[in-house]
TORTI-795910 format. One record per residue (C-alpha): x, z, y. Coordinates in steps of 0.2 Angstrom, whole numbers, padded with zeros to 4 digits, always signed. Each point is the difference from the previous one (the first is absolute). Layout:
BEGIN
XZY ...
# end
This chain:
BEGIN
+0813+0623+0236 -0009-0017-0003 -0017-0002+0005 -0013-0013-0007 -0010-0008+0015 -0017-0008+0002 +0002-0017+0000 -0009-0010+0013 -0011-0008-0013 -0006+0015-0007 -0006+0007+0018 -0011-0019+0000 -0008+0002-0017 -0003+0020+0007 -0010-0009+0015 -0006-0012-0008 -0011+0010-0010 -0002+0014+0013 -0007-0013+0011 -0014-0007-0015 -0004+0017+0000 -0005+0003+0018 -0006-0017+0003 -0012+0002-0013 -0006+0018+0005 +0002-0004+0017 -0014-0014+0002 -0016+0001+0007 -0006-0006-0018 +0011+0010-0009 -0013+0010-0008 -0011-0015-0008 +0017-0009-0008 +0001+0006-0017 +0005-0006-0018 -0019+0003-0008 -0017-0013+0002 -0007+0015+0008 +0012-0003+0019 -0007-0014+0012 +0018-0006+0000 +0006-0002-0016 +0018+0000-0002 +0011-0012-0015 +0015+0004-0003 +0000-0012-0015 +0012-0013+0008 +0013+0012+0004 +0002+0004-0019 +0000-0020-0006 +0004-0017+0010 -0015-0008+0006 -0008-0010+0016 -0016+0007-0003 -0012+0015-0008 -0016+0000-0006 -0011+0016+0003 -0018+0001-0014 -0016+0007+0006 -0012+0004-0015 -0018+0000+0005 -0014+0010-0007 -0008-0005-0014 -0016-0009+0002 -0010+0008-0014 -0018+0003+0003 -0014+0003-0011 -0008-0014+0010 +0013-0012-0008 -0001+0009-0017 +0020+0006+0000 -0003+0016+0000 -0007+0001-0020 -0011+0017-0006 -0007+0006-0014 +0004-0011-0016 +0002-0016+0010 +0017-0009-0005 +0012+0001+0012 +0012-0014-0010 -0004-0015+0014 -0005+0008+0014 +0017+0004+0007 +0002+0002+0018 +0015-0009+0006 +0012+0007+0014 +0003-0009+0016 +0016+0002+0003 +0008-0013+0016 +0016+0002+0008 +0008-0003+0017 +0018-0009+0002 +0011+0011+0014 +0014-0010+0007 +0017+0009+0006 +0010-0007+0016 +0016+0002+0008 +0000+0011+0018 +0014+0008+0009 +0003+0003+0016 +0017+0010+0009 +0008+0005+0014 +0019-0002+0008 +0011+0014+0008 +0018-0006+0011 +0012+0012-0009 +0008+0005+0017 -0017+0006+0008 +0001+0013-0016 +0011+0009+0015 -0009-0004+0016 -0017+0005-0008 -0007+0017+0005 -0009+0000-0016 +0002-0002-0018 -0002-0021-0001 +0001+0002-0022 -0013+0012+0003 -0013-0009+0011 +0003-0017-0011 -0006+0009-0015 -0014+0011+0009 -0006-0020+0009 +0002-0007-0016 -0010+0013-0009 -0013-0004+0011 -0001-0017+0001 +0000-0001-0018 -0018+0013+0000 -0007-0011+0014 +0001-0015-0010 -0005+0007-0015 -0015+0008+0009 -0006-0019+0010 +0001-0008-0018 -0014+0012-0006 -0010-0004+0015 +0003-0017+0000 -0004-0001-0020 -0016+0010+0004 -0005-0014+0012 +0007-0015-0009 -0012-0012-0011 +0003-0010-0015 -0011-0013-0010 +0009-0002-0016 +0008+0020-0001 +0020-0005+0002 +0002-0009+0016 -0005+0015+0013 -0003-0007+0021 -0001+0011+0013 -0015+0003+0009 +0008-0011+0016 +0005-0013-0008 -0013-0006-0016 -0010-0013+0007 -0019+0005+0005 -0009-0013-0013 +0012-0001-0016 +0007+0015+0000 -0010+0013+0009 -0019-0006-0006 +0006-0005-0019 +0008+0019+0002 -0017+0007+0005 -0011-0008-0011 +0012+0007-0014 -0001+0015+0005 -0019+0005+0007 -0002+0014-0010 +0016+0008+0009 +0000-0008+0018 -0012+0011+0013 -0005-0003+0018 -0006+0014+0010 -0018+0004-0005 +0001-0014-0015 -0003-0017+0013 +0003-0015-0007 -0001-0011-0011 +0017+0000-0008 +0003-0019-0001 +0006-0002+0016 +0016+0013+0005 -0001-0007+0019 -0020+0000+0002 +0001+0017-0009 +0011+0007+0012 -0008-0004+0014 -0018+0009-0004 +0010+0015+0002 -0009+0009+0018 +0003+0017+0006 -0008+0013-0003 -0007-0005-0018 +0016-0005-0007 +0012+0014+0003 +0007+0012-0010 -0014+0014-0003 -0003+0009-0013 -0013-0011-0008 +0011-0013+0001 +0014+0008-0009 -0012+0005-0013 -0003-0018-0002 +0017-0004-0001 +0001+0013-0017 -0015-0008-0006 +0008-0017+0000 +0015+0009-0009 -0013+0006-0014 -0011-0014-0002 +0014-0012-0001 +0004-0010-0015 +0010+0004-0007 +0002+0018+0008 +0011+0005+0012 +0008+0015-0009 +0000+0017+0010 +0016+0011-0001 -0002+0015-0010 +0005+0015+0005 +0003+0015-0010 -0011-0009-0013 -0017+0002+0004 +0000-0007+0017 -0002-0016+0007 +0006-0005+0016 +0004-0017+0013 +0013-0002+0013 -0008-0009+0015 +0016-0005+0011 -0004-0008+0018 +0007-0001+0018 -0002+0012+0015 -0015-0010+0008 -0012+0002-0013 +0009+0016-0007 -0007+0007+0017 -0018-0004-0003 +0002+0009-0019 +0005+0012+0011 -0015+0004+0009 -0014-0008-0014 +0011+0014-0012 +0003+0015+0012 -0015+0011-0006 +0003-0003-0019 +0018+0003+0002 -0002+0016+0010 -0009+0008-0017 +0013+0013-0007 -0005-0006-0018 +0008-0018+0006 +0015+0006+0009 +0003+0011-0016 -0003-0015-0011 +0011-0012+0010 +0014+0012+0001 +0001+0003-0021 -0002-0020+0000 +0018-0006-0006 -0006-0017+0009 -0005+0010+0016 +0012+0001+0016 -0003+0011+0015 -0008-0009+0012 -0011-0014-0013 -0018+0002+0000 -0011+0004-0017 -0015-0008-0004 -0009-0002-0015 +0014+0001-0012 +0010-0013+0011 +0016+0005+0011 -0002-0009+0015 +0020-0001+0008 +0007-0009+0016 +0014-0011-0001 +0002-0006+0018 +0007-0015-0004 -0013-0009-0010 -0005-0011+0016 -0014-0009+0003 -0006-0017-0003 +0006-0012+0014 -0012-0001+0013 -0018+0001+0004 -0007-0007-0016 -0015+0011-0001 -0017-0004+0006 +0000-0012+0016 +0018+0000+0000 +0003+0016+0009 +0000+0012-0013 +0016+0008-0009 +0002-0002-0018 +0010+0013-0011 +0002+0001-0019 +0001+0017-0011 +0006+0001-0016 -0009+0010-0014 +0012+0001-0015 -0003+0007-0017 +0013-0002-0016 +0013-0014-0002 -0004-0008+0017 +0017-0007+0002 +0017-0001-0012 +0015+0004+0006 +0012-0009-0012 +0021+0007+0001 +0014-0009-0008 +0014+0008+0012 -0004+0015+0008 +0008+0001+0018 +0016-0003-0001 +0013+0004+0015 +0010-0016+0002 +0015-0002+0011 +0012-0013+0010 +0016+0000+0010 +0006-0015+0012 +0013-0002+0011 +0015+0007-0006 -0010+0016-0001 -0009+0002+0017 -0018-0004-0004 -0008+0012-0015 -0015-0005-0005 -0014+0010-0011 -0017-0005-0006 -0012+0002-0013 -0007-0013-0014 -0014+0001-0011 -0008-0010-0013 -0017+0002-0003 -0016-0004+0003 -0016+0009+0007 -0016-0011+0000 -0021+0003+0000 -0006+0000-0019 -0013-0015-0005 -0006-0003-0018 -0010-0013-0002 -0007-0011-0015 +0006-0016-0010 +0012-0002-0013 +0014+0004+0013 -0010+0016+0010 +0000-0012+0015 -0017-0005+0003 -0011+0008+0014 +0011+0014-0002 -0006+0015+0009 +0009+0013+0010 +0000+0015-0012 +0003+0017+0009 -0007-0003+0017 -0015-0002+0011 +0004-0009+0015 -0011+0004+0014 -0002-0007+0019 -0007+0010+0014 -0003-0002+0018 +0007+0010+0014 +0002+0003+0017 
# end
């Protein structure tokens, strides 16, 4: 009796989309990437469907009809003329090459006392959702004066890059208690003082007004409709004093039983004021002492609304394989080919003037 067999490529494509799947569900992040302009990391799959270097993602603000302004027409005043126009401004996302692999000697398939094909794949799984989640923390951090070419935090020189950034964006930039002056990111920095500056919950609170009072807006994510809701995201040091500023509001049972319908909510983050407050260990802090009198820590936090960053895919991971000498070294990896970057929308004829980061509040807080 003949039997049809599995070909090997099938078995690929099987884990190829198997490990999408799980690399998607499995991130840290995994609950704020989605498709809509309500996620805080917008997902494009538009390049995987057309050829194309780059993708452009709109953001229509709100109309600026007032009655102040006369828009906004009543009675049997003519409308004809007084048309509001929309603002509509767009932000370029840029897709890349990464891929990385490992190697296995055929023979030590048979010395091993474990499964070699099984560990690659589990290490390469891993790798890939460890990269995946430092490029969301490092796009967080990372500045950018005309919208398209993003530095990281470490490296975008203090005086072009770092003060032009700030002045940009004032209106979404917070340090501590609200010190500064917001022209000089370096001088800012360094009024930051213990105990004023940490995280408390007033300060927190001023970290959402920023968000609201920003123009334009940082969006909230909406939650089954009617609620409104920001994901502040921030490392152990200062998650450890929102810990203790937060401990008897988030000992209240209407809270826990809030936090735990909350789709963005995760056991062990901290509610307050319709922001989820989470840990993520490895946002680090500044290099340093740059605080007040050069021996205070520095640490940034992270308050994220809507379309904070895109995440642009033109290949979905793909597994990708190699065989050298005569047979004896087997190699597997993983490639991609996208792009994950911090959303600006600026002004201008090209959306590239004094653009503004336009999901996030970055904030900076002292620590000790």
């Amino acid at each position: 009796m003949s039997q049809t067999a599995v070909t090997a490529n099938a078995r690929v494509v099987k884990y190829q989309n198997s490990f999408y799947r799980e690399f998607i569900r499995g991130n840290k992040f995994s609950k704020y990437i989605g498709t809509n302009e309500n996620s805080p990391i917008q997902l494009i799959e538009d390049l995987s469907k057309a050829r194309g270097e780059s993708v452009y993602i709109y953001l229509v603000n709100k109309l600026g009809a007032t009655r102040a302004n006369g828009k906004i027409r009543t009675g049997y005043q003519t409308l004809k003329g007084y048309e509001t126009p929309m603002n509509i401004r767009s932000n370029k996302l840029t897709i890349g090459l990464s891929r990385f692999a490992v190697t296995i000697w055929e023979s030590d398939k048979q010395f091993s006392a474990i499964d070699l094909v099984e560990a690659r794949d589990a290490v390469l799984k891993d790798d890939a959702k460890i990269d995946f989640r430092d490029r969301i923390i490092t796009a967080f951090g990372s500045m950018s004066i005309d919208g398209n070419t993003h530095y990281a935090y470490a490296d975008a020189d203090e005086t072009t890059i770092k003060d032009v950034w700030l002045a940009n964006n004032s209106d979404r930039v917070i340090f501590g208690a609200g010190v500064g002056s917001y022209a000089d990111h370096s001088a800012d920095i360094t009024q930051l003082d213990s105990p004023t500056d940490i995280i408390t919950e007033a300060n927190l609170k001023l970290m959402k007004d920023k968000a609201k009072s920003a123009n334009p807006i940082i969006r909230p994510i909406k939650v089954r409709e009617d609620e409104e809701w920001y994901v502040v995201f921030m490392g152990t040091k200062l998650f450890r004093q929102a810990q203790t500023a937060l401990a008897q509001l988030n000992r209240e049972a209407w809270v826990r039983a809030q936090g735990e319908n909350n789709p963005l909510f995760t056991g062990g983050d901290l509610i307050c004021d319709g922001m989820v407050i989470k840990e993520v260990p490895e946002i680090q802090p500044l290099a340093g002492t740059p605080g007040a009198s050069g021996t205070t820590a520095v640490a940034p936090a992270y308050l994220v609304g809507a379309q904070a960053l895109g995440y642009a895919v033109a290949l979905r991971s793909k597994m990708i394989q190699d065989t050298d000498d005569y047979g004896e070294v087997n190699g597997a990896g993983i490639k991609m080919l996208d792009g994950l970057s911090k959303l600006y929308f600026g002004a201008g004829a090209t959306d590239t003037t004094a653009p503004k980061q336009n999901g996030i509040v970055t904030g900076y807080y002292a620590f000790t």
